[in-house]
N, C-alpha and C positions, 0 to 999 in steps of 0.2 A: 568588645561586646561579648557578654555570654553567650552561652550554646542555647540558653531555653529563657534569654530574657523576653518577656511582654507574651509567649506564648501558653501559658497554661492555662488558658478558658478556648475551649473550640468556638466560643461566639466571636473572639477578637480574630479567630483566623477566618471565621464568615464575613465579618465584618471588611476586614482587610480586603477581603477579594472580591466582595459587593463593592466596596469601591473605584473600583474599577469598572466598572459596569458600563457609563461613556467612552472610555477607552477602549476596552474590547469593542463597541458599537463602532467608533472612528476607525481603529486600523483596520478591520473587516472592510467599514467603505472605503477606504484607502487602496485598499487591495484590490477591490472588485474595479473601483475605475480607472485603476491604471492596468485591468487584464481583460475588459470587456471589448469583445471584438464583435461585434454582429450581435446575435443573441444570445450569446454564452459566454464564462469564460476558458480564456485560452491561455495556458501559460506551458507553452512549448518547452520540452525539455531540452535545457542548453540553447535556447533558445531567448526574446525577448521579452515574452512573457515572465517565464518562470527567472530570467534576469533581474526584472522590475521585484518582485515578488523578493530577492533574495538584497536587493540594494534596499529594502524597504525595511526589512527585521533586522540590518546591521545599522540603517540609520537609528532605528527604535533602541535598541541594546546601545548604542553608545551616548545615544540621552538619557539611559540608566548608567552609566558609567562601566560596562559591561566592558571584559577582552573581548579582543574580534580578531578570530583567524580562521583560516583556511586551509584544505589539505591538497593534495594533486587532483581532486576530481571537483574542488569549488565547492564541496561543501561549507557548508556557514555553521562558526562554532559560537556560543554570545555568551560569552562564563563568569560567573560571579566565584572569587575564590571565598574557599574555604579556610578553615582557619590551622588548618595541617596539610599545605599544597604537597605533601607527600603519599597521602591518602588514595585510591583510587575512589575516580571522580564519580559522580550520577549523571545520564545524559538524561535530557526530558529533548524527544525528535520525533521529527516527521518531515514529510515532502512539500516542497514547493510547487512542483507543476502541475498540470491537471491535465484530463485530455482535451480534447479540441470540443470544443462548445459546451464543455463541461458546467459545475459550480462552484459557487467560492470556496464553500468550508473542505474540502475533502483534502486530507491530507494538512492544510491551512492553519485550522483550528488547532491542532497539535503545537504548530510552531506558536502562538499567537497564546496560547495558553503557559504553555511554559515559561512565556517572556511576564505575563500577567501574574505566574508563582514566583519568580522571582521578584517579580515589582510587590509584591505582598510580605514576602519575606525581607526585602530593606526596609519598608512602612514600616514593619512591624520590630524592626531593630533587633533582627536575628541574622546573626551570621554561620549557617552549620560547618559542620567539623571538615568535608570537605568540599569541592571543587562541585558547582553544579554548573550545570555546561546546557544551553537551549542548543541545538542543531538542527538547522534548516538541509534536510539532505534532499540531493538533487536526484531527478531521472528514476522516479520509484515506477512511475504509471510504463508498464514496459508496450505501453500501444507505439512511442516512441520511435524504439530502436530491438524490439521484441526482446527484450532482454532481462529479466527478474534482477530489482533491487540493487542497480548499478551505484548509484551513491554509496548508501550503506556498504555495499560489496565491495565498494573500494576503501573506505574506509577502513575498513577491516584486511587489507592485502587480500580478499579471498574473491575478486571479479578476473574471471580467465581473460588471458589474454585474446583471446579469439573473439569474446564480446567486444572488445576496442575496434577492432574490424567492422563492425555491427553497422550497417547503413541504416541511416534514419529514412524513415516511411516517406516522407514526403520528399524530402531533399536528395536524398541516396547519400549526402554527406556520410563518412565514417563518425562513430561514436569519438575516436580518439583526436580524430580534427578538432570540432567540437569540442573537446577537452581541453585539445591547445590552445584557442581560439579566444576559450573564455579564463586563462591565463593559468591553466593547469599544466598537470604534467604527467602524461602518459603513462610514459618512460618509465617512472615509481610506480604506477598500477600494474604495467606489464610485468615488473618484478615482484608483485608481490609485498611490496613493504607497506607494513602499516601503520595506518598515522594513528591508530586506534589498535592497542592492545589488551586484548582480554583482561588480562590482570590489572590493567589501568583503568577498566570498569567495572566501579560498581554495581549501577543497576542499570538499564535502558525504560524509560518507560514512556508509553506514545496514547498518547489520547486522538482519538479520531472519530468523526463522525460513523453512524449507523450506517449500512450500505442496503440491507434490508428490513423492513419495519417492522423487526421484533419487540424494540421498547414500545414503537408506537403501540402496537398491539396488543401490548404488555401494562401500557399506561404509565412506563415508567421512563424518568429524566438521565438514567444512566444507566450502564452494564459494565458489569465485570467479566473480562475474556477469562477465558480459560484455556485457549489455544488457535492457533494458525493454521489452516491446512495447509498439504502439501502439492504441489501438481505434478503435472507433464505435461507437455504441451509442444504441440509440431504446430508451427504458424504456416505450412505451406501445406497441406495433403492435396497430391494430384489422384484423380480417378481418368483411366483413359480409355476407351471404348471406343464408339467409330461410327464418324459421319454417317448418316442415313437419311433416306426419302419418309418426307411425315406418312406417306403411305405403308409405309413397309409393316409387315407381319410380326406379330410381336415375337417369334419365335427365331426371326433373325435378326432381331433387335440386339446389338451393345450399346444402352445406353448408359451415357454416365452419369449422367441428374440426377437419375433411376437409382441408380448404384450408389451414390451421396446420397440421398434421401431416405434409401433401406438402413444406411449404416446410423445415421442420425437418429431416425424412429428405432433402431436395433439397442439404438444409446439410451434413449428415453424409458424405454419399457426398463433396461438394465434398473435405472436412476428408481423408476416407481414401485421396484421389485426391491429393494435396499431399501425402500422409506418405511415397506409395509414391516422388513424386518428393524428400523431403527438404526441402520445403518448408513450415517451422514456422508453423502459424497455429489459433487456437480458435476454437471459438463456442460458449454459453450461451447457453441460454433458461431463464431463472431464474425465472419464472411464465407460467403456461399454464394458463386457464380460460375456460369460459364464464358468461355472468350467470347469478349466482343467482335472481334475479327472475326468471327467464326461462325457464331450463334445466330440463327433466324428462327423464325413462324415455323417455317413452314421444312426445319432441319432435325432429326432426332440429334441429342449435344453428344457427342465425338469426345469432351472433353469437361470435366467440373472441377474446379479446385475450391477449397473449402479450410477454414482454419479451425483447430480444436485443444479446447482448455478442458483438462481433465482433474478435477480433486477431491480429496478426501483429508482424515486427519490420523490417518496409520500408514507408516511406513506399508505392512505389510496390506492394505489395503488399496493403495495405491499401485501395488506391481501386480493384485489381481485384475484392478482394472484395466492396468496396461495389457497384458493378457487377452482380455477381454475385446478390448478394443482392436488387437490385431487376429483375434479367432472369426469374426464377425466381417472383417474386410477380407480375410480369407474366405469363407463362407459366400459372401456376395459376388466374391471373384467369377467365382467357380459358376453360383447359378446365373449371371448375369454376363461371365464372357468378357470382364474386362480387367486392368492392372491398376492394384493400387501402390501408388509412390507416398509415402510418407515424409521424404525429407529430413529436413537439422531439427531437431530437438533440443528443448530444453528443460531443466528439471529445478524445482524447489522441495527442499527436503520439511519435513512436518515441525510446526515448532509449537514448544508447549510454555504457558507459563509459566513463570516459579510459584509453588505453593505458597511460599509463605509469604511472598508480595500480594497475590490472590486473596489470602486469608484477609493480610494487612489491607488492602481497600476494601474491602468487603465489612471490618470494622468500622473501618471509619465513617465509612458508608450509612453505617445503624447507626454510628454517632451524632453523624445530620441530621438523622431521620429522612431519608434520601429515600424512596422505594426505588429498587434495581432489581435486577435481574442477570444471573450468569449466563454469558454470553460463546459460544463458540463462534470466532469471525467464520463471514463466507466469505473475505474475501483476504488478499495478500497485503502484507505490510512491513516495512523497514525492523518493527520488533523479532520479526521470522530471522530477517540476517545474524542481527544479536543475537538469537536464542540458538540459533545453528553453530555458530562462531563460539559459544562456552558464555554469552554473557546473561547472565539473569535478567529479564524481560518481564513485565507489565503492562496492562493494554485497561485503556476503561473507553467505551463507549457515550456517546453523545446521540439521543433520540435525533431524529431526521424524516422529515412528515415524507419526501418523495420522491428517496431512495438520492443515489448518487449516480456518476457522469452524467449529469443532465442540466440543464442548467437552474433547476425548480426546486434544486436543493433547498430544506426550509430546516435548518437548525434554528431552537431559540437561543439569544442570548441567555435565559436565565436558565433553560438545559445546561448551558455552552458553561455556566459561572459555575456551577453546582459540581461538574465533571472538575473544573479548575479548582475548586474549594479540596477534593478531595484530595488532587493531588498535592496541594500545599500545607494540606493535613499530613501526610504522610512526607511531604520534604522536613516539616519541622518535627516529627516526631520520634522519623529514622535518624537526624541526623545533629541531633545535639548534640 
């Protein structure tokens, strides 16, 4: 087969991928009822959720005639060779799991999309020059095992040994159990070796739904990223101060609530004080409590612990915040009389797109006639590992009427097709 036979009218590559249209609709409901637990879905990482989920896109890839393999950490590869398997390869990836009562598309649509460019690209009797590879990576959503981008990380030799130690949130199982379990191997991750080398990739590129409603808002069916923030993030902050009578004096008050609570409102002012200058960065406190053993009506709290996700998309803006965030728990220390413990940390370094992948959807993009918008993510994604690790990375967004981890995720298919369109525009263009 040629490198650019049946492809030079962009209508035959809409075409192509419009037809698919009941297909994307099926394996979407495919997915959702074999994860639907209650009222959400759940697709547990390393778990039976995100199991189903990953036994579903290798069935799918090998009714395409697709390789099927896997690396120490259970990732799922679906590869259509190319026609110089010497070549380094393109991966089109994303994650399989979600969090606990989540919704379908997040992460999903990525793997689901890429199996539908290459189901466009055999339609349409093009075979490119090399190696396109779909990858369903496992254990992205770090609510898990609190851990940034463990699949991709492994893939890449670059997930520290000490993450394998990682007990998962519910179970307290170790990450590296779980690894063995689901017929991986550890062992290769703790050393570092990887089934994925830089030079052996050519591009990574991850389609994913919206996480907040900027296309909505925008009015438009896609976005072009432009980059990944980076974080920091302690998932345990203790504050510790000291039981008291709800009577007592405020003046001999340590309270700790008090103390979480200045530090969070001290966080927020930070946040609206950088918006007023344009200067993009979050923070999350995703748990905020005191001990139940402990905690009553009628007790000033003794104890708060509280989790916190800090980000931005500059290196050097992220170690001000960090700064920032410990001048402030210093400060409350002091007037409020109690200790703050911060705990294990962990960090995601900032990732950027490649220009000229950006430029190239952004083309193709006016070649649909597509209305988008350049997108900076707010949130973290398996393209960040790649782009960290030396490999050239691409991200295009998919509109989402209301938002993600929720279960009211409302992607449309014809968003869903349009995002798909482009990247198959771009598999047949870059790689004749």
């Amino acid at each position: 087969m040629s490198g650019n036979s049946g492809f030079d009218d962009i209508g035959a590559v809409a075409s192509a991928v419009k037809a698919n249209e009941q297909y994307a609709t099926d394996i979407f409901a495919e997915l959702r009822a074999g994860s639907l637990f209650g009222g959400g879905i759940t697709r547990d990482a390393y778990g039976k959720g995100e199991q189903f989920a990953h036994d579903l896109v290798v069935r799918h890839g090998r009714e395409m005639s697709l390789e099927v393999t896997h690396d120490a950490a259970r990732n799922t590869y679906l590869t259509l060779p190319g026609r110089d398997r010497g070549l380094p390869s393109v991966i089109i990836g994303s994650h399989l799991d979600s969090v606990a009562n989540g919704g379908n598309f997040d992460g999903a649509a990525g793997v689901i999309a890429g199996l539908i460019a290459v189901k466009s690209l055999v339609s349409m009797n093009f075979r490119p020059v090399c190696d396109v590879t779909v990858m369903g990576v496992r254990a992205e959503e770090s609510v898990w095992f609190e851990q940034s981008y463990i699949g991709s990380r492994s893939a890449l030799g670059q997930l520290s040994s000490q993450a394998l130690k990682a007990p998962r949130i519910d179970t307290r199982k170790t990450l590296e159990d779980y690894i063995r379990e689901a017929g991986g191997d550890p062992e290769l991750i703790r050393r570092g070796q990887p089934f994925l080398k830089k030079e052996q990739v050519r591009a990574f590129l991850e389609v994913h739904i919206e996480q907040a409603p900027a296309l909505v808002d925008a009015k438009c069916s896609i976005g072009i990223a432009t980059g990944i923030p980076g974080n920091f993030r302690y998932p345990n902050v203790k504050v510790t101060g000291e039981y008291g009578h709800v009577g007592l004096y405020k003046k001999f008050r340590q309270d700790a609530a008090l103390a979480a609570a200045e530090f969070a409102l001290c966080l927020d002012r930070t946040w609206e004080e950088w918006e007023l200058k344009e200067r993009p960065m979050a923070f999350t406190i995703g748990r905020f409590h005191t001990d139940p053993k402990e905690d009553a009506l009628t007790k000033v709290a003794g104890e708060c612990t509280f989790s916190l996700d800090v980000r931005a998309y500059s290196e050097s803006d992220i170690l001000e915040l960090h700064e920032t965030v410990l001048g402030f728990a210093a400060e409350i220390s002091l007037k409020r009389k109690v200790r703050f413990e911060f705990g294990a940390t962990t960090r995601a370094e900032v990732a950027l797109v490649n220009k000229d992948f950006r430029k190239g959807l952004e083309e193709i993009a006016h070649e649909f006639n597509f209305p988008f918008i350049r997108l900076g993510s707010p949130a973290s994604h398996d393209a960040a590992a790649f782009a960290i690790a030396g490999v050239p990375m691409g991200m295009i967004f998919i509109r989402n009427e209301n938002g993600s981890h929720n279960p009211a995720e409302a992607m449309e298919i014809s968003d869903f097709l349009d995002a798909t369109a482009v990247l198959t525009r771009w598999l047949h263009r870059e790689l004749r």
